[in-house]
N, C-alpha and C positions, 0 to 999 in steps of 0.2 A: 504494500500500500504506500502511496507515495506521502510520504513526511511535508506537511507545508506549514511547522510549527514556525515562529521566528526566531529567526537563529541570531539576529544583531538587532542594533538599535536600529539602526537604515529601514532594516524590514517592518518594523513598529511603525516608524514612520511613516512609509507607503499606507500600510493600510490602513492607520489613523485617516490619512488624506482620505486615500480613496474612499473608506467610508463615510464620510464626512461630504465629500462630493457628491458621492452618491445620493446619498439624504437629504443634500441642496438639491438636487434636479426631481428628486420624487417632491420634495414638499410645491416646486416650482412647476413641474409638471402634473403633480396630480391633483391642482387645485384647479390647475386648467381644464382637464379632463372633469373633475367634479362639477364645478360649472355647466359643462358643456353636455353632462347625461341629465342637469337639473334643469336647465333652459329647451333641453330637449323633451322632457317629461311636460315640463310646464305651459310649454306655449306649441304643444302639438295638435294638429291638424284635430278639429271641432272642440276643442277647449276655449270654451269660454273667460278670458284672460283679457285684459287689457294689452292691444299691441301698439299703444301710442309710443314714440321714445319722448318720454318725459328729458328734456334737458337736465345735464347736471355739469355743472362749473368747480366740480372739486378739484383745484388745482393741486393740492397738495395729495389727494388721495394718485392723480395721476402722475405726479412725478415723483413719489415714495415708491412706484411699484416698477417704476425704473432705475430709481436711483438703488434704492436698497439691494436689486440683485446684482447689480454692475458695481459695490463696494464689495458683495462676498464675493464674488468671482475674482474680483482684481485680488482679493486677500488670500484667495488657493493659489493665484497666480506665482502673487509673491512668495508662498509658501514652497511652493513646487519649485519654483527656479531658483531658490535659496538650494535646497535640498540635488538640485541638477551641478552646480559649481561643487559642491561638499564632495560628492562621490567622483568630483575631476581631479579632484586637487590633494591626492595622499599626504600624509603626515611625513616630516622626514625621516622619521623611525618608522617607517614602515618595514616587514620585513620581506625581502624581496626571493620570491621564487618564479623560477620560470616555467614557460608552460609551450609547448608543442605541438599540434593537434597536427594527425595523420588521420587518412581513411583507414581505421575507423577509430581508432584512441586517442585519447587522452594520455601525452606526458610531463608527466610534473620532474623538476629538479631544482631541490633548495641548494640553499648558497653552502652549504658546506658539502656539495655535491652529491649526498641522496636522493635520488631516485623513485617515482613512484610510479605505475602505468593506471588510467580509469581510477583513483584513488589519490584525494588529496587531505592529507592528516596536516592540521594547526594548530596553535596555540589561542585557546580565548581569551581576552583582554588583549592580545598582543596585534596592532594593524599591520594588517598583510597584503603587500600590492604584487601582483603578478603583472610579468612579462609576457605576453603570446605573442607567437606568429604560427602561421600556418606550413605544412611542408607543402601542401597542393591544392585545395582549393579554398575555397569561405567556408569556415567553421564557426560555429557561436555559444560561446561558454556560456550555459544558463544554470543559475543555481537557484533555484526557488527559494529555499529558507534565507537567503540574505536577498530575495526583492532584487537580483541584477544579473542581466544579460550583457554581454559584448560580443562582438563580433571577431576572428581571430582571420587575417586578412593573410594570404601569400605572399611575401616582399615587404610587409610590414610590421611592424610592434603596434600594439595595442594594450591599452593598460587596464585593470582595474582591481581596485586596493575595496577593503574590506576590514573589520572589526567583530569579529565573531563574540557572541557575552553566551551562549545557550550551549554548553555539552551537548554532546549527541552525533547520530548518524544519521546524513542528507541525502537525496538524491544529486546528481548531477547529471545535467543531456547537452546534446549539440543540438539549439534551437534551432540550425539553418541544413535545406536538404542537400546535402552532400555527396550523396552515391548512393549505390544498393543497400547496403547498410546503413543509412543513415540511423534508424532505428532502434539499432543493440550500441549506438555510441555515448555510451552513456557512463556514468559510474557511480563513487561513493566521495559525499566531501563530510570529512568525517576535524569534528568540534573536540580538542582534549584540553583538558585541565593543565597548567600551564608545566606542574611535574611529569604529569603522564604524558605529555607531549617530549620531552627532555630523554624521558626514558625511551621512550619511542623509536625518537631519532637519533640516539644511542647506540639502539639497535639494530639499525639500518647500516647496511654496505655502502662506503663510498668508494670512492677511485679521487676523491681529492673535490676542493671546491671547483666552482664554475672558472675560477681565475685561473687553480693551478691548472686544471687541464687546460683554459687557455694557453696556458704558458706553454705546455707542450707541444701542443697545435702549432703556437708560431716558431717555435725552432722545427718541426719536424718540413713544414712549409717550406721553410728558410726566410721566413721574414725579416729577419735581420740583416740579409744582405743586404737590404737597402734601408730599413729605418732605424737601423742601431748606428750610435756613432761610430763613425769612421767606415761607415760603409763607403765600398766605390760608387753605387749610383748615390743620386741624389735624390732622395724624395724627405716627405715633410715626420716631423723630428712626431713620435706620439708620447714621450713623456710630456705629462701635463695639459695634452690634445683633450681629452674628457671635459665639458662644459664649457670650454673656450673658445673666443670668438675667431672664424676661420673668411677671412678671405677671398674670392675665388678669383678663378681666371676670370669673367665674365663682369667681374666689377659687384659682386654681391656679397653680402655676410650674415653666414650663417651660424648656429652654435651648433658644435658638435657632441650631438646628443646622440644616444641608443641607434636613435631610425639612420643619422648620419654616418655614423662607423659603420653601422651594417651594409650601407650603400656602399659605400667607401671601400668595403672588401668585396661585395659582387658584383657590384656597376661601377669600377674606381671612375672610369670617364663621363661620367655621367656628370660630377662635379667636382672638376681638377680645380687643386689650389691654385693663388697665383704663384708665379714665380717657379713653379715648377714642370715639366714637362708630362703629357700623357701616358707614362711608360709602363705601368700599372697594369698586368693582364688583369681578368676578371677571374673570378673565381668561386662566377656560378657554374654549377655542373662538377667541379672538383671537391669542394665542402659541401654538405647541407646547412638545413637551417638550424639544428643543433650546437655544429659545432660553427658557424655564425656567432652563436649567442656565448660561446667559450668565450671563441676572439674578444668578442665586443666585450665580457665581463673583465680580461685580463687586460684591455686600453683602459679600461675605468679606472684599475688602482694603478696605472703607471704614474710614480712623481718623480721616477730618477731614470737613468737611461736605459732605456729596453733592454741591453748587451748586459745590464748589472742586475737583474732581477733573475733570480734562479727557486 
């Protein structure tokens, strides 16, 4: 049976709203309707009734019954659009796991390199913002007990963070149709206690965080032959490249975020720095989007030169 208990504060909130909307459009619409089966009963065909329209000049009855819906509506408005920025805008402790979606799974990998498939285990109280991209088409991580859907796009990052307060076991589905299976893509987002979570992930197998296997990734590449100092070619330096303003050839400046390193290793010429030459093969078709998101986690802690990090 599908679980649609609230599993965070976010989720309360929706349906506070939505109920509450709800209840505006019934009171507003079924006063209308009520009216309109009473005016029907009353003044129907051989009923003896008065059908003169008596004038009536109540100004203030006529503009209370517009003004008063057009202050609640503006007030869900505000309500809801408050609530639309809060779930854009993650906390900076949030804690950051990535997410992968294949026909037909679900993959999770947190930052100290554990691994989950169809199954994502967290900490409550602790805010949690996920990384996704897709390996092949549009997928959409829907989790009912926290109220939030995204969309997980091929060639792109998309974010969404979260604050779980309910223990418990959730459903999880891919909202968008996918393929033959879209159907069984589905899994478990599963709520622990912030001990039991510790233990958990304890007990999980890793091979290293998302950065050290970056780090593997780019020597086993050979990326260093050009972005470590002293390299012979010449391309642009990545200690310290992570949230800094870049440049381009083209006369434009960009910050080199997540979605731009990602570019930057499978589409390099898509948006060459200035100053530097298009030399840069691509390196879509050689990596996936996996190990993409190694690279890009092991550019993020770079603060000293690429060649000195081990």
């Amino acid at each position: 049976m599908l679980n649609l208990r609230e599993a965070s504060e976010h989720a309360a909130h929706v349906d506070l709203l939505t109920g509450a909307f709800g209840l505006l459009v019934l009171v507003l619409a079924g006063s209308i309707f009520v009216l309109i089966f009473a005016f029907a009963i009353r003044y129907r065909r051989g009923k003896e009734v008065s059908r003169e329209h008596a004038p009536n000049r109540n100004v203030w009855l006529e503009v209370s019954w517009s003004v008063i819906p057009f202050l609640l509506i503006l007030a869900f408005f505000i309500v809801s659009a408050k609530m639309f920025f809060t779930i854009h805008e993650p906390p900076a402790d949030a804690m950051p796991i990535s997410v992968v979606a294949k026909q037909w799974m679900w993959k999770f990998q947190h930052a100290g390199g554990q691994s989950e498939i169809n199954e994502l285990h967290i900490p409550v109280g602790q805010p949690v913002r996920l990384t996704m991209t897709s390996q092949d088409v549009i997928h959409s991580l829907y989790i009912p007990a926290l109220r939030l859907k995204q969309d997980v796009l091929p060639g792109r990052y998309t974010d969404m963070w979260f604050t779980a307060d309910r223990p418990g076991s959730y459903h999880l589905f891919c909202a968008e149709f996918c393929g033959t299976d879209h159907a069984v893509m589905g899994g478990r987002f599963v709520a622990m206690e912030p001990g039991a979570y510790a233990r958990w992930l304890a007990g999980q197998a890793s091979g290293g965080s998302l950065a050290t296997e970056g780090a593997m990734l780019y020597r086993q590449l050979g990326c260093g032959a050009c972005h470590d100092s002293g390299a012979s070619a010449r391309a642009p330096a990545l200690a310290g490249l992570y949230r800094s303003r870049v440049t381009l050839a083209d006369g434009r400046h960009v910050v080199a975020d997540d979605q731009y390193l990602h570019d930057a290793i499978l589409d390099p010429n898509r948006q060459v720095t200035a100053g530097y030459d298009p030399i840069m093969p691509t390196y879509r078709g050689v990596i996936d989007e996996e190990a993409a998101m190694k690279l890009v986690a092991y550019i993020r802690i770079l603060r000293t030169v690429p060649g000195e990090h081990r």
